[in-house]
ROZASE-458733 format. One record per residue: x, y, z of N, C-alpha, C in turn. Coordinates in steps of 0.2 Angstrom, whole numbers, plus 5000, padded with zeros to 4 digits. Layout:
N
XYZXYZXYZ ...
END
This chain:
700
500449945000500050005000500450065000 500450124996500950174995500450235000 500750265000500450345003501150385003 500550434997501150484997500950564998 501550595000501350685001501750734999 501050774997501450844992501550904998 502050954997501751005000501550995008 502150975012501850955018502350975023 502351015025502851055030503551065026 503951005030504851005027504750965021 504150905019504050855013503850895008 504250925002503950934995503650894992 503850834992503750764988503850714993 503550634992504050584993503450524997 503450474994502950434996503250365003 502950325004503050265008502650205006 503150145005502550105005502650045011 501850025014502049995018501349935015 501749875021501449825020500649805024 500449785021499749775028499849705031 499549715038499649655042500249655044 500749695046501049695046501449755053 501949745055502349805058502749845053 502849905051503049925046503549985050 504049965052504450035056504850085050 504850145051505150195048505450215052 506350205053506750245056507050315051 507250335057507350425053507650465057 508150485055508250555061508150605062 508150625068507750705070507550765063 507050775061506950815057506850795047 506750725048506450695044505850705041 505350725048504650735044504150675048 504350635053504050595054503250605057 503250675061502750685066502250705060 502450755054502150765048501750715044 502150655042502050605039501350575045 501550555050500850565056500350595053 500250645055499850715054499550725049 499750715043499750705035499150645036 499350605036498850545035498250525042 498250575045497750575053497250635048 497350685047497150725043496450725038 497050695033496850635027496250615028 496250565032495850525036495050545039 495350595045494850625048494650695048 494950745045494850795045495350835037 495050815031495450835022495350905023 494950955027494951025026495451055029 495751015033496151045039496951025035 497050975029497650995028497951035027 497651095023498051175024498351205030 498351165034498851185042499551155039 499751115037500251085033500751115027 500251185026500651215019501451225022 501851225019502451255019502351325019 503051365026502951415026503151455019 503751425015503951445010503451475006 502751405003502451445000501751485002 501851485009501151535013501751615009 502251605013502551685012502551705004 502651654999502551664990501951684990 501551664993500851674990500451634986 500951564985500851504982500051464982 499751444976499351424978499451344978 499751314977500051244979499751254987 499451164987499051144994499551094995 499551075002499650995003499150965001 499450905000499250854995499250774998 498650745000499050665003498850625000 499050554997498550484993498650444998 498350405001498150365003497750285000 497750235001497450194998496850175003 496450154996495450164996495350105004 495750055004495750025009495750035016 496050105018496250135023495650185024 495250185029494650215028494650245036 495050225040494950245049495750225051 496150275056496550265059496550295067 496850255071497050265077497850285076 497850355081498450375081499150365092 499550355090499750375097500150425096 500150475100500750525101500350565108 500950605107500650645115499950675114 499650685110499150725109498650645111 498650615110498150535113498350545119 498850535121498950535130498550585132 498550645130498350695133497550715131 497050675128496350675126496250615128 496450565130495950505130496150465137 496950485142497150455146497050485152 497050455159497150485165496450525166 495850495166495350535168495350555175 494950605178494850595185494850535190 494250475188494250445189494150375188 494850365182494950295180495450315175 496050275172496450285171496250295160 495750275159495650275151494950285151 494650325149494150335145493750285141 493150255141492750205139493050135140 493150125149493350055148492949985147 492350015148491849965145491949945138 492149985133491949985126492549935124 493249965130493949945126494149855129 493749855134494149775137493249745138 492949755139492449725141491749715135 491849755130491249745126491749715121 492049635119492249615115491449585108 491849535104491349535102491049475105 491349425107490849395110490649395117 490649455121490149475123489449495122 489749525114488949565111488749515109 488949465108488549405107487949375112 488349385121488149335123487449395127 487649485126487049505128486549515123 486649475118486049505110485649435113 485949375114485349315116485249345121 485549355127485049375133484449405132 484749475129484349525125483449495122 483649445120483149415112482749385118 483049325123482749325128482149355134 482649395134481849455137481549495133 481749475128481249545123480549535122 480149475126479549495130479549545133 479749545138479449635140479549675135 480149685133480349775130479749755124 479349675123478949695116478349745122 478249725126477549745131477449845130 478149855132478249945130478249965125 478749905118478449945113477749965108 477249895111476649895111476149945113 476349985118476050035124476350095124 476250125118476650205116476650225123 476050225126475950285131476050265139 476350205138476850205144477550235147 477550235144478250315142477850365145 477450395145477050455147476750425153 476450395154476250355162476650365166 477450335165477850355168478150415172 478150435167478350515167477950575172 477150545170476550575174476550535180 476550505183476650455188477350485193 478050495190478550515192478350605194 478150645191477750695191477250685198 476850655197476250655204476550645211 477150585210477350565216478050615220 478050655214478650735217478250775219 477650775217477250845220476850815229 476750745228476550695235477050695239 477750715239478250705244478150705250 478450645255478050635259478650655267 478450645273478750635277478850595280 479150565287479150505292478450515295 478150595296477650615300476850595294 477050595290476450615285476550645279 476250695275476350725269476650775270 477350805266477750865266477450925264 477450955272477251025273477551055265 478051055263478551095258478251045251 477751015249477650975244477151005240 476951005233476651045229476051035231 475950965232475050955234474750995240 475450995246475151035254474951105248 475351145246475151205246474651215241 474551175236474151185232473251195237 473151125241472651125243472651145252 473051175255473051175261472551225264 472351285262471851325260471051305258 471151245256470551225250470651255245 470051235240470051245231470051315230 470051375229470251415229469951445222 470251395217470151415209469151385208 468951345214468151325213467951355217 468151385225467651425227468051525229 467751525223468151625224467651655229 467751705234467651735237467251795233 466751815236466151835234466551905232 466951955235467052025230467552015227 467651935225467851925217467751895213 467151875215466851835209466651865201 466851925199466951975194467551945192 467951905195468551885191468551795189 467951765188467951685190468151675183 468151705179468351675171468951665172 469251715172470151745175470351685178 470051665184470251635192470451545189 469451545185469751465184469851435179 470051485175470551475167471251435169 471551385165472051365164472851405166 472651455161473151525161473051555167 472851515173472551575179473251625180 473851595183474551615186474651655180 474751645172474851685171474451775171 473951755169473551825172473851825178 473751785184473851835189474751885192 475051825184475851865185475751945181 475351945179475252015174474852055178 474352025182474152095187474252115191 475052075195475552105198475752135196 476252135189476452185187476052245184 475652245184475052295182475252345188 475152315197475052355199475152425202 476052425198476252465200476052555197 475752525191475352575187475152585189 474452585192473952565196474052655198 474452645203474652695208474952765204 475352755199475552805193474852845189 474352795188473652815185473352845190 473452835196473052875203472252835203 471652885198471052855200470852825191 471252815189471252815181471352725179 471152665176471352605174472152625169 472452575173473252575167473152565160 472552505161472652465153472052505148 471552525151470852555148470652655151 471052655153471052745156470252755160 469652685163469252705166469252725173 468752735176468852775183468752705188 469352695191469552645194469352645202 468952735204468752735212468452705214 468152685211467752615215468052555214 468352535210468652455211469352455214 469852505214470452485215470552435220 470052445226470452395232470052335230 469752315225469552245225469952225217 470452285215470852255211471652215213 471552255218471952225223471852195228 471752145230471352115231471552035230 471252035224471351975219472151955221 472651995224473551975222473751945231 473351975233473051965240472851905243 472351885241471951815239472351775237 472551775232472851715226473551745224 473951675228474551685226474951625220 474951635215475151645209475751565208 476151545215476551505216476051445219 475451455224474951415227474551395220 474451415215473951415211474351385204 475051385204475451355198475351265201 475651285208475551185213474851155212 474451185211473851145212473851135205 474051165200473851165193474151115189 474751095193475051025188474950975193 474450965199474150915203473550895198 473250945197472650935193472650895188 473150945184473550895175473850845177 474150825182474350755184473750695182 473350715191472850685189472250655183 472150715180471850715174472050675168 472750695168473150605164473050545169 473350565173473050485178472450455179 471950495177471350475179471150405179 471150355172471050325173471450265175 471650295178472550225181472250225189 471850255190471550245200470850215199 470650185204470050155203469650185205 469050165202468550205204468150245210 468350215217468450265221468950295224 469650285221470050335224470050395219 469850375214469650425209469250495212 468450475215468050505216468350535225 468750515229468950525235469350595231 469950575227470350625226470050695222 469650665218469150715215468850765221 468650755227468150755232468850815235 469350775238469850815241470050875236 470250855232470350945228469850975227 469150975227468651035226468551055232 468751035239468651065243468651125246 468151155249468251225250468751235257 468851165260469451185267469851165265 470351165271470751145271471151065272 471551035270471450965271471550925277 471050885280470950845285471350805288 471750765294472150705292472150655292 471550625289471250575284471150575279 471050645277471450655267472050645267 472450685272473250685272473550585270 473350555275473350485276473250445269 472850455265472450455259472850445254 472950515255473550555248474250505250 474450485257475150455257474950405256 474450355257474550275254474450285249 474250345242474250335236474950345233 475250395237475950405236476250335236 476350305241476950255242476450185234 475950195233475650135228475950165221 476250215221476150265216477050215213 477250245222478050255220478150165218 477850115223477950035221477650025215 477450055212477150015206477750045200 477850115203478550135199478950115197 479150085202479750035206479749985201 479249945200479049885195479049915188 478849955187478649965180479549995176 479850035180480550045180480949975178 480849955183481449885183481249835178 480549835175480349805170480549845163 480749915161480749935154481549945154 481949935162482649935160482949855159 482549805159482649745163483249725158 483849705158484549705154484949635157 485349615154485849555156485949585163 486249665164486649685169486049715173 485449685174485049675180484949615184 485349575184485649505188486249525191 486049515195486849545200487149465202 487849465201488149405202487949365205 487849285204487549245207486749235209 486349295206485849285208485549225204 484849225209484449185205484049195199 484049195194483649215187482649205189 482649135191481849145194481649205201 482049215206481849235210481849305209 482249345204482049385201481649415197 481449365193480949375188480249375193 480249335198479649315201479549385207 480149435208480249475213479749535207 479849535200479649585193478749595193 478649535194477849505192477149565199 477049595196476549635200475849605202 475649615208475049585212474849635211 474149655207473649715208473649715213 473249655217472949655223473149715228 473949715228474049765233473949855230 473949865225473549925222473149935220 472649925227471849945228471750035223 472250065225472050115226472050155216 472650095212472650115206472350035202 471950015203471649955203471249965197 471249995192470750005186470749955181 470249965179470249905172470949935168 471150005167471650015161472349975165 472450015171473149985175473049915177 472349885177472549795175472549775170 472449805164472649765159473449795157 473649835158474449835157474949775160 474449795167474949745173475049675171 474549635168474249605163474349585159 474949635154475249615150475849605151 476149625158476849635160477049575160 476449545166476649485170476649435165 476049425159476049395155476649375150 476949425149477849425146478349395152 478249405158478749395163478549295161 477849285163477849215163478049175158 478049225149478549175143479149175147 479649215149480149205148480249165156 480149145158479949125164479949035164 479749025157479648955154480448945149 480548975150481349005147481749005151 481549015161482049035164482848985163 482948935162483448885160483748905155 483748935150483948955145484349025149 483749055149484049155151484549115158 484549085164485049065166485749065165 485449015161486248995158486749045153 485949085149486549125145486949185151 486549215157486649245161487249235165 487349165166487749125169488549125166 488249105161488949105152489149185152 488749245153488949295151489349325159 489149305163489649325169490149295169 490249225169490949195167491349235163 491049235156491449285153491949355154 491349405158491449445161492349455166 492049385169492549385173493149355172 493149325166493749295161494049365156 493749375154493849465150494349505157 494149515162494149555167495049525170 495049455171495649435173496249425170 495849415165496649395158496849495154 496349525155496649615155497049625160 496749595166497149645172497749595172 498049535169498349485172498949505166 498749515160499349535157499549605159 498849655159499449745160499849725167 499949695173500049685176500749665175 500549615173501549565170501749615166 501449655161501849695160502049755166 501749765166502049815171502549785178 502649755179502949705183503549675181 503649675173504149675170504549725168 504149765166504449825165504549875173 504549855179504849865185504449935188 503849935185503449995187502949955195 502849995199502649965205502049995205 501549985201501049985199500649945197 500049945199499349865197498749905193 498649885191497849885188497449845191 496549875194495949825194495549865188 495049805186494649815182493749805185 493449855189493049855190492349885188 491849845192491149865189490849925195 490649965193490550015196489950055192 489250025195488750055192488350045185 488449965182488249955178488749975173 489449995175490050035172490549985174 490949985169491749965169492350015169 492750025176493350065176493850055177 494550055173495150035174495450075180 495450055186495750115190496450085193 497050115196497750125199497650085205 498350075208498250055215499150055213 499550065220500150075221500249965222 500849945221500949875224500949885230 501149955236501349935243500549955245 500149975242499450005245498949955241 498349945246497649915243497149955241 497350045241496950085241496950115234 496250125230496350145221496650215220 496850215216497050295214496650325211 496550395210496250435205496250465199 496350435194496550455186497550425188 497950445185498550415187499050485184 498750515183499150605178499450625184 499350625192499850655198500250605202 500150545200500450495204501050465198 500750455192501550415186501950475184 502550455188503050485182503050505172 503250525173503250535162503450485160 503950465160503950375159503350325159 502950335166502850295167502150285164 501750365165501350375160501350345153 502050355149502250335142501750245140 502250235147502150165147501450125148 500950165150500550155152500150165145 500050225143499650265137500050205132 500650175131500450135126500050065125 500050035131499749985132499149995135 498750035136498150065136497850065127 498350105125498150125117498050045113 498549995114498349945112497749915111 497649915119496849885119496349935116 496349985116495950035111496050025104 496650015100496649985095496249925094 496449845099496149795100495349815099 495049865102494349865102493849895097 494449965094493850005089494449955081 494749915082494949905074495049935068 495550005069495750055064495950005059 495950035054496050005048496950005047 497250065051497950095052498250115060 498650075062498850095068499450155067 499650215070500150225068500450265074 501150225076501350235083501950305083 501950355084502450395081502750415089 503450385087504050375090503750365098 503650305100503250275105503750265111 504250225109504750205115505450225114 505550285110506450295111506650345118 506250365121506250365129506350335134 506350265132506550215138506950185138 507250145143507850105143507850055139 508050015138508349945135507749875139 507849885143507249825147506649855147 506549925147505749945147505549945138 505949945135505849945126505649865126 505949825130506149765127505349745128 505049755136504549745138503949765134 503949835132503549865129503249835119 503749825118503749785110503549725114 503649675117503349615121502749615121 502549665125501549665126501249695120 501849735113501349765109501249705105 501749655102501949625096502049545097 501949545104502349475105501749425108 501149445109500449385113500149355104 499649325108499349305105498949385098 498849345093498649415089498049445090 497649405093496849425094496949465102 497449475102497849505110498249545111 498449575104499149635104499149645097 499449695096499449705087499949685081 500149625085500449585081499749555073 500049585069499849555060499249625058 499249655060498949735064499649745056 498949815053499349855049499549915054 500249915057500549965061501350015056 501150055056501650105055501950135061 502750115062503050145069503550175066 503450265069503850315065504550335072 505150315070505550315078506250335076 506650385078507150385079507750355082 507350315085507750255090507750195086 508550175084508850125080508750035084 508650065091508349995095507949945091 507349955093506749925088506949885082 507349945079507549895072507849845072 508449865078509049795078508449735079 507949765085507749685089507349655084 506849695080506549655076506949625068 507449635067507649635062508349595063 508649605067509349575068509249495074 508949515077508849485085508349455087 507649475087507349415089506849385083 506949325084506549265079505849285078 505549295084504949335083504549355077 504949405075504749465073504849445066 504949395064505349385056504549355052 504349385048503749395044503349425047 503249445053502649505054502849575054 503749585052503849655052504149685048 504549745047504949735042505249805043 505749835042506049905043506349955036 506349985038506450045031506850125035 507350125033507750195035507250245030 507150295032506650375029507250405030 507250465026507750495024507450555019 507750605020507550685018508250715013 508150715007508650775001508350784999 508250844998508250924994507450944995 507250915002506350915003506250844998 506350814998506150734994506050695001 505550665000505850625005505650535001 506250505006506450445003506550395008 506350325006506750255009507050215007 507350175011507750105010507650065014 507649995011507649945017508049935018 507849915027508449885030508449805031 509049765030508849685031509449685038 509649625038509749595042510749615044 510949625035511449625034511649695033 511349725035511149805036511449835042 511349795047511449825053512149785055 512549825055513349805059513649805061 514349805065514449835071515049895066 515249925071515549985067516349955064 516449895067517249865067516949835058 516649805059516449775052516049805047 515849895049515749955045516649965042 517149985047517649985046518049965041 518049875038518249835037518049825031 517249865030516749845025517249935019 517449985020517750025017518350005015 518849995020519649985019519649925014 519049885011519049835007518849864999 518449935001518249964994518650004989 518450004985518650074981518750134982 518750144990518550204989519250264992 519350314993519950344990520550334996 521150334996521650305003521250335010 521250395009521250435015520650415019 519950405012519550385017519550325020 519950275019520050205020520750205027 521050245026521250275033521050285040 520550335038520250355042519550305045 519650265041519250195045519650165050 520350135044520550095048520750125056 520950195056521050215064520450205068 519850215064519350215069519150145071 519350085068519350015067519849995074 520450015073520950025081520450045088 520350105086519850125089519150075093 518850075090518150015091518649965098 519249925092519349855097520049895101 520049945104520549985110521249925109 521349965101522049925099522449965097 522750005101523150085103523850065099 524150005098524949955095525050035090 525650005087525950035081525750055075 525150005075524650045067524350115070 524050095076523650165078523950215080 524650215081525050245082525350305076 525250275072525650305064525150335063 524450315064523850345057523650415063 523850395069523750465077524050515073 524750495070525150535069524950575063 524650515059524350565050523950605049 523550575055523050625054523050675059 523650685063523650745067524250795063 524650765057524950815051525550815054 526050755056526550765059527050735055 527650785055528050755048528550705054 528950665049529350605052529750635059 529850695059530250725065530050745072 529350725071528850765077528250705078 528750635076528150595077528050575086 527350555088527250545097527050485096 527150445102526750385104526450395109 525550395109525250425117525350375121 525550325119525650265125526350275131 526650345128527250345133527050425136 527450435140527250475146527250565144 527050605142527250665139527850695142 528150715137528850755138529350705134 529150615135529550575133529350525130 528550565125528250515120528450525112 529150535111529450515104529150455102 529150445096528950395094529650345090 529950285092530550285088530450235082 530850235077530950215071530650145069 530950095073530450055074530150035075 529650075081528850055080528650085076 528750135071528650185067528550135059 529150105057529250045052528749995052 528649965060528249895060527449925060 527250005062526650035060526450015054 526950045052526750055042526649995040 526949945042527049865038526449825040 525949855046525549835048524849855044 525249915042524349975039524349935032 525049905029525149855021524749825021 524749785027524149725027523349735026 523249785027522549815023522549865018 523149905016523149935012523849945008 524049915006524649885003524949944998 524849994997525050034993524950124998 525250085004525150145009525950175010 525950245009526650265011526450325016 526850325020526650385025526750455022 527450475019527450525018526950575012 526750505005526250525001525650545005 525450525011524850515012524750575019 525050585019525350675023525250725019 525550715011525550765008524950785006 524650745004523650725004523550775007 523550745015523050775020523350865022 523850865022524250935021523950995015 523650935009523551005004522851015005 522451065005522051085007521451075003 521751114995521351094988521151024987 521650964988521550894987520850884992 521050905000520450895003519650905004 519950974998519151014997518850964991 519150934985519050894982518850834983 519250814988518850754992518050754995 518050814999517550825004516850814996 516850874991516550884984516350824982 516850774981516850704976516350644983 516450644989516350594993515650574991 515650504991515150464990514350504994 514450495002513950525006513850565010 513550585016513650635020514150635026 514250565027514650535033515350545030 515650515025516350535022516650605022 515750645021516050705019516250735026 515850705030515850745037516550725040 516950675039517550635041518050675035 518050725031518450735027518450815031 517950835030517850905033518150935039 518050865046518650875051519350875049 519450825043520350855042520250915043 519850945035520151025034519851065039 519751055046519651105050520051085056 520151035057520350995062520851055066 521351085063521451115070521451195070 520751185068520251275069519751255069 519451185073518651175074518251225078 518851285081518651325086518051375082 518351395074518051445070517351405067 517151345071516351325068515751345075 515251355069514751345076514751305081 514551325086514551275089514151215089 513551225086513051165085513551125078 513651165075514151125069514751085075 514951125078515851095081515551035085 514851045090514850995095514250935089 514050935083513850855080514450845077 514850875075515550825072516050795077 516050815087516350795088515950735092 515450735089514950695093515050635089 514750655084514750575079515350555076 515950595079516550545080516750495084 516250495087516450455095515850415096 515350445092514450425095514550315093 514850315088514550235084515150205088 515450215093515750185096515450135102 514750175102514350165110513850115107 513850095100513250065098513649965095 513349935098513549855096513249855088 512749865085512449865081512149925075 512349955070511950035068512150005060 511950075057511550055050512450075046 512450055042513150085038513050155038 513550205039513250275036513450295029 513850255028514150245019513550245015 513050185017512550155013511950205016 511650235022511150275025511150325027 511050365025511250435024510950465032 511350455038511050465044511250515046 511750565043512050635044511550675041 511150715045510650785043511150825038 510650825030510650875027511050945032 510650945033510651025035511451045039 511550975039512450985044512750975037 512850945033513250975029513251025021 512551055025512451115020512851165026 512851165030513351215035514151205033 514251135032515051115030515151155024 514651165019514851185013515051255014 514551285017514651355019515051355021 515551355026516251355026516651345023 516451265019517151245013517151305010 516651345006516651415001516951465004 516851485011517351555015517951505013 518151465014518951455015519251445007 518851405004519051414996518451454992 518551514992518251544986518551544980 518051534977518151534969518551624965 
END
């Protein structure tokens, strides 16, 4: 599969291709384009408007209308990405360490299998509600009547819509005789709102003096029976009673015929209520709230309404509603529902052996799902030396990954103030794992995941991503891993057995804004003595085959008489001023003899070697500028470059002075690295800095 990008930050051009089912590492160093190449294809993906964030400054500042540009293949429809910007949107919640751990460890697929039969199971009831549009609304009226009935230990809540509405008596049916002038108003629907408007009215009242605000007539006889009306009826007592009514009135025929006519009786009263009405209104309360209770736990009734180990008949039989005990909602409409309910409870009821068992199978599961997640992050973790546990707990009809230290049994909160940065790293990728595991991008793509960590925490870390079963880590997984760290590639590629056909590696590389690969095989990676060995063998010119062989002394700390002479050539020392660092200063001449047996030594790899020729070389400065111009790659040039500055490295930058003195000494520290002859591992951009100086010292 290729994918390629135009126009993309530092990338003018330059494609990749990578393998599907596959680990696909692209190593690169700093400045390559890796994080782009990411961004580029996340973009792509999930957001093609937003590639214009991509343009190159070059040509925002031209004014160019060239865009970035990304192909992708038709196959690649969805990807998950890691980098810091994933750690920091999906990890470390408050309260559990990853965001949707129900979706990512617990709703595999056969799970959803084993809750679709459960599901299909009871779908006797859910058919009962979907049958009964207006049970939905029953509900809701029902939930509605029994907040405004709020009760006490003593009786009905003083503070409860019904106390106020009726504590007075009916109000809106019996008006007081010097307002009966207002009885349309009083027992209209819209009462509260009129009477919210003739409060506001009042204040005019008084601005008009003996004049109406709204019709300019002569108000000295009615004012104080307009006022009056605000006095009598208050507007909050009058809204209470008004959704008691509408309550009831939907509820009507859900109460039986005489609590019907009781409750109808107590609302039109002209007093206030008795504590035998009070008593009345609480036992319909509590019939109100128990039938709720049944009708609720029947329209949620779900796999994850069995609580472990229960008994599936004793629940189903705890579901089944006795009118009997609801005298007071006993109607023919609310027995025939109930009627329907019980009758769905008792198909599935004749089933209970089935729903059992699948119930029974789905907690096992549960708990098998639940122990082999926590049982691996833990070994990793355990291997990787992090003193840390994970539990995977149910919490609410909910699943949450939460912390726990190994010395404490107490959970932690999110893990963002207790892990190190590391440890975090560490965590956020095998977290992300199972996230990939669960949503199945079409594209993993890991951008530079583990060059952070030590050697035992890499080794563990590739282990949990690459190395389990495949239905269990993303091993055969299309993964794209974009890394600066040469690690990963030796292990996969040199080193462990493993990895041989599910992976494969590619060095990336940037000239002239192009961007480019190579594979790497096996024979690619080698140690620097056999980089050495692999030049002083070539074609390639004396001096750079020189400047191997010392580095080759160098590697195996073989300081004798070869390494001696080549100290001496390339530090520009004619036969008279030759040293041997092996003797003491003041008294390290070097004497003729082991000066002779040097040279006869260097013959045996380079047979056509004369010191004093090869002085003269290094001495002319034009031969060297020729050299550095001709050299096959960026490494040679860089090892040519230090001759001709070698003793004025004072006059380079410092960023130029400290990576040449760096990457003369750096491939020493590595048992295994890429040739630099054959991959161009020296940045551009450092030997465009070399040239600019070649030019100041040799102008044209």
């Amino acid at each position: 599969m290729e994918i390629s990008l135009v126009n993309c930050n530092n990338i003018d051009e330059g494609s990749m291709i990578i393998t599907p089912n596959k680990l696909n590492i692209r190593y690169g160093i700093n400045g390559t384009g890796k994080s782009t190449i990411t961004k580029a294809i996340e973009l792509k993906i999930n957001d093609p408007h937003k590639l214009i964030e991509l343009k190159p400054f070059k040509l925002i500042d031209s004014n160019s209308e060239l865009e970035p540009q990304v192909s992708i293949p038709d196959s690649i429809n969805s990807v998950l990405v890691f980098n810091e910007e994933y750690l920091n949107k999906f990890l470390y919640k408050e309260d559990e360490l990853i965001a949707n751990s129900y979706e990512i460890f617990i709703k595999t697929q056969e799970f959803t299998a084993s809750m679709e039969e459960i599901e299909r199971l009871l779908s006797e009831v859910k058919k009962v509600f979907d049958e009964n549009q207006d049970l939905e609304q029953i509900i809701i009226d029902f939930e509605s009547l029994s907040k405004s009935f709020s009760t006490t230990q003593s009786g009905l809540s003083k503070s409860s819509a019904l106390y106020k509405g009726l504590k007075e008596g009916n109000k809106q049916e019996h008006i007081p005789a010097h307002l009966i002038g207002y009885s349309k108003l009083i027992k209209d629907r819209s009462c509260t709102s009129w009477l919210d408007w003739q409060i506001k009215g009042e204040q005019f009242l008084e601005i008009a003096e003996d004049d109406c605000p709204y019709c300019t007539s002569s108000t000295v006889e009615k004012k104080e029976m307009i006022k009056a009306v605000t006095k009598v009826y208050d507007k909050n007592v009058i809204k209470n009673f008004g959704i008691i009514i509408h309550a009831l009135e939907n509820l009507g025929d859900y109460f039986s015929s005489s609590a019907k006519e009781t409750l109808k009786s107590i609302t039109e009263k002209k007093s206030g209520l008795e504590k035998g009405e009070e008593d009345f209104i609480v036992e319909i309360k509590k019939q109100i709230d128990n039938l709720l209770s049944k009708l609720k736990s029947l329209k949620s009734i779900s796999p994850s309404s069995f609580a472990e180990d229960e008994n599936v008949i004793d629940k189903l039989k705890s579901l089944v509603i006795n009118i009997a005990l609801f005298d007071r909602l006993k109607s023919s409409k609310t027995t025939l529902i109930v009627d329907s309910l019980n009758s769905s409870l008792n198909i599935i009821l004749e089933k209970v052996g089935l729903l059992q068992g699948g119930i029974n199978r789905q907690k096992i599961l549960v708990q098998k799902l639940i122990e082999r997640h926590k049982t691996r992050i833990n070994s990793f973790l355990e291997n990787a030396g992090y003193k840390y546990q994970v539990e995977l707990i149910n919490q609410v009809d909910d699943y949450k990954l939460l912390l726990k230290h190994v010395d404490s049994n107490k959970m932690l909160k999110g893990g963002r103030q207790h892990l190190s940065f590391g440890e975090k790293n560490a965590f956020a990728l095998v977290l992300f794992m199972y996230e990939a595991l669960s949503r199945k991008p079409d594209l993993i793509i890991l951008d530079d995941p583990i060059s952070s960590f030590d050697k035992n925490k890499k080794y563990a870390i590739m282990h949990m991503l690459f190395r389990n079963d495949s239905n269990a880590c993303l091993k055969c997984k299309t993964v794209l891993m974009l890394t600066h760290d040469l690690d990963p590639v030796i292990d996969t590629v040199k080193i462990l057995k493993e990895f041989s056909g599910i992976s494969e590696s590619k060095f990336i590389y940037s000239k002239d804004g192009k961007l480019l690969e190579k594979s790497i095989t096996k024979n690619d990676l080698l140690t620097f003595s056999q980089i050495c060995k692999k030049v002083i063998f070539s074609d390639a010119d004396e001096i750079i085959k020189l400047i191997y062989l010392r580095r080759h002394h160098e590697v195996i700390d073989d300081l004798g008489n070869e390494y001696q002479v080549l100290s001496n050539l390339f530090h520009k020392r004619s036969f008279s001023d030759l040293r041997d660092t092996r003797k003491e200063i003041g008294n390290d001449m070097m004497n003729a003899e082991d000066f002779e047996s040097g040279v006869e030594s260097i013959k045996k790899d380079i047979p056509d070697f004369l010191y004093d020729h090869s002085l003269s070389k290094i001495l002319d400065e034009s031969f060297l500028k020729d050299l550095f111009e001709s050299a096959p790659n960026y490494y040679s040039k860089l090892n040519v470059f230090r001759l001709i500055y070698d003793d004025n490295l004072h006059e380079l930058s410092s960023v130029l002075r400290k990576f040449i003195n760096e990457s003369y000494h750096i491939e020493n520290e590595l048992i295994c690295q890429l040739d630099p002859n054959d991959y161009e591992v020296v940045p551009q951009f450092i030997i465009e800095e070399c040239e600019k100086y070649i030019d100041e010292k040799f102008p044209n």
